[in-house]
C-alpha positions in Angstrom: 0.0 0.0 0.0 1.5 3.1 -0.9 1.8 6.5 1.3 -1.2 8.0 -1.0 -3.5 5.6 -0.7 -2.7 5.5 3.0 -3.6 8.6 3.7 -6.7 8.4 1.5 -8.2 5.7 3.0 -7.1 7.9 6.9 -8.8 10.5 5.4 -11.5 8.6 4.7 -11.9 7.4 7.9 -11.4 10.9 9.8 -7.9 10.3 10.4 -4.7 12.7 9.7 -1.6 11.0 8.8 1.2 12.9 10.3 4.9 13.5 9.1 5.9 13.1 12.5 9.0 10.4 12.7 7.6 7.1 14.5 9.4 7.0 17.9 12.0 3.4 17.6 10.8 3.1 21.6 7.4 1.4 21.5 6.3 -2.4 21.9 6.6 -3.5 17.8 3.0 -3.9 16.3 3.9 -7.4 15.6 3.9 -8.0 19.5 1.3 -5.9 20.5 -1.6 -7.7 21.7 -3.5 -6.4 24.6 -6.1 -9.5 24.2 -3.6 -11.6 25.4 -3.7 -10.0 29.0 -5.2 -10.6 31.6 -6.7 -7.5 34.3 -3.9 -8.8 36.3 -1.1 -7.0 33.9 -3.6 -4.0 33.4 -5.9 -4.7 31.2 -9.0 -2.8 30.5 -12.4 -3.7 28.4 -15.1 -1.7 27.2 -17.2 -4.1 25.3 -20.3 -3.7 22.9 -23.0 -5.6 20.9 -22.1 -5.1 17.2 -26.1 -6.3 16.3 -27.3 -2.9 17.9 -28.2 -1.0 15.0 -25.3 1.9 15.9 -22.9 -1.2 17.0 -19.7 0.2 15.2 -20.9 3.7 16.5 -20.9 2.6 20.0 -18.1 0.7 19.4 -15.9 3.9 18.3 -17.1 5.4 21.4 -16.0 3.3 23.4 -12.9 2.9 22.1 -12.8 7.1 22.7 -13.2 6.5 26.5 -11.0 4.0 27.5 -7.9 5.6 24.8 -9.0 9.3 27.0 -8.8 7.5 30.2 -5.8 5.4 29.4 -3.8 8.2 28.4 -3.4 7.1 24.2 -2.9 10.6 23.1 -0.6 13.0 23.2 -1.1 16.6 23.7 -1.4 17.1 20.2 -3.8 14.4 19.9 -1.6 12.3 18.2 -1.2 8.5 18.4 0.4 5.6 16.7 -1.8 3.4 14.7 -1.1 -0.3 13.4 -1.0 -0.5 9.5 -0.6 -2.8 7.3 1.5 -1.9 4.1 1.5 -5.8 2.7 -0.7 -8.5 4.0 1.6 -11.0 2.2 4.3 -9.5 3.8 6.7 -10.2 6.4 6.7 -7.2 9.2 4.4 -5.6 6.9 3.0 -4.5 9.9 3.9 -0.7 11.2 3.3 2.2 13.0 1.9 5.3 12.0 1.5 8.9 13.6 -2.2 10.1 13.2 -4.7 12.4 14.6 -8.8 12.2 14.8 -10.4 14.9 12.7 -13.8 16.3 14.4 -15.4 13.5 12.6 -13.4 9.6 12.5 -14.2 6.1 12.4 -12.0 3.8 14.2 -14.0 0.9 13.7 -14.3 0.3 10.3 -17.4 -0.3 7.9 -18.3 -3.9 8.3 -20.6 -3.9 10.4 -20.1 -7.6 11.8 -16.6 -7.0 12.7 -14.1 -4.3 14.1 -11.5 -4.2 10.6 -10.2 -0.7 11.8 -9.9 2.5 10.0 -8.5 0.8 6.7 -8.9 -2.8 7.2 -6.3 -5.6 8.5 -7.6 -4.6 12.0 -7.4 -1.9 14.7 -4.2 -1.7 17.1 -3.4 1.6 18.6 -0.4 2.6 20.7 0.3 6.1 22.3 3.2 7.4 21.2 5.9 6.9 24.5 5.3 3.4 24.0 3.3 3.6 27.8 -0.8 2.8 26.1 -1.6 0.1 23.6 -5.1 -0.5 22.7 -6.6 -3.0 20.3 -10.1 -3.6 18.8 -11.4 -7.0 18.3 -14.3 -8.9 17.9 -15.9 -11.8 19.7 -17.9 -15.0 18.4 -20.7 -13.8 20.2 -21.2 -10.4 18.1 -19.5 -8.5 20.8 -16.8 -6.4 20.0 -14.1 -5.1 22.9 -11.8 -2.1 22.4 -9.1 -4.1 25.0 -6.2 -1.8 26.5 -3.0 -2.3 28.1 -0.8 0.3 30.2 2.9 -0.4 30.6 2.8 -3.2 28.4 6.1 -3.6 29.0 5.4 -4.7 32.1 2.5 -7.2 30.7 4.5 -10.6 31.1 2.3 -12.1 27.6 3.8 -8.7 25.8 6.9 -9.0 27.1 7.7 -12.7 26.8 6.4 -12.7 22.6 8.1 -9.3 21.9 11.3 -10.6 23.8 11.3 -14.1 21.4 10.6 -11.9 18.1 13.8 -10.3 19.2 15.6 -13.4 19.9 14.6 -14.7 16.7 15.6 -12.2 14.6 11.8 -11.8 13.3 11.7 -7.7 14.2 12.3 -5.4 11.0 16.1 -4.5 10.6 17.1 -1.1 12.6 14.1 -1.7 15.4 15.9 -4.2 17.4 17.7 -1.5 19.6 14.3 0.4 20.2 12.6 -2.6 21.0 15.3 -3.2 23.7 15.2 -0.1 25.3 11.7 -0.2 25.6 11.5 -3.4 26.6 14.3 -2.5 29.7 11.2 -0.1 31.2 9.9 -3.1 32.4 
């Protein structure tokens, strides 16, 4: 996918991509999955019923109250979000600065299932690397925007990011980053 078409389809979806370098200290995308908590390493649900009528609405909403009481944005209102350039792709996976216009979609238009602003799925991450929040949906119709803080501290986050490091599987120049962020813990 190139940059254009990027930021189309984040435009789109009432999102602002920004020119703003992507800071190298945050948990990789790859690794960043906040479902795989539990509330005893933080995590945070707000759930809703996607066969509501205004379920992606109320989904979007919620995902707006936990990111503003987990602290995702910065005082700009920037944030990183997870996109994918190549589904084929290795670490095709990446992180992007963006910012909500006065009207966004988070969600996605399926209505049957949370595919995020421009499809492959919505994984959000505030930019020191301290929130990570992901939207998913359940096989009872549900959908849960599911938040982490200090995921570095989340022993599931820590223990997959720490074996894509070990493995080599991180893309080339992140690795120091990663470590860094990973010594917060």
């Amino acid at each position: 996918m190139t940059d254009t078409a990027i930021s189309e389809a984040l435009a789109e979806a009432g999102l602002i991509l920004l020119p703003s370098p992507v800071p190298t200290e945050v948990c990789p995308p790859q690794g960043a999955w906040a479902t795989s908590c539990s509330p005893a390493d933080g995590r945070l649900n707000e759930t809703v019923d996607l066969t509501q009528p205004d379920g992606l609405k109320r989904f979007d909403e919620a995902w707006l109250r936990l990111a503003t009481r987990m602290g995702l944005f910065a005082e700009d209102g920037t944030f990183l979000l997870g996109v994918t350039l190549d589904p084929e792709g290795d670490f095709s996976q990446v992180w992007m600065p963006v910012r909500l216009t006065e009207r966004w979609n988070v969600s996605g238009r399926n209505a049957g299932t949370i595919s995020g602003p421009i499809g492959g799925g919505l994984l959000t991450a505030s930019t020191d690397g301290e929130v990570i929040i992901e939207g998913t949906t359940w096989q009872d119709r549900t959908a849960s925007a599911v938040g982490v803080t200090h995921p570095y501290r989340a022993e599931p986050i820590r223990r997959y990011v720490q074996g894509l490091l070990d493995q080599g599987e991180l893309p080339a120049g992140t690795e120091d980053g990663v470590r860094t962020w990973l010594m917060r813990g």
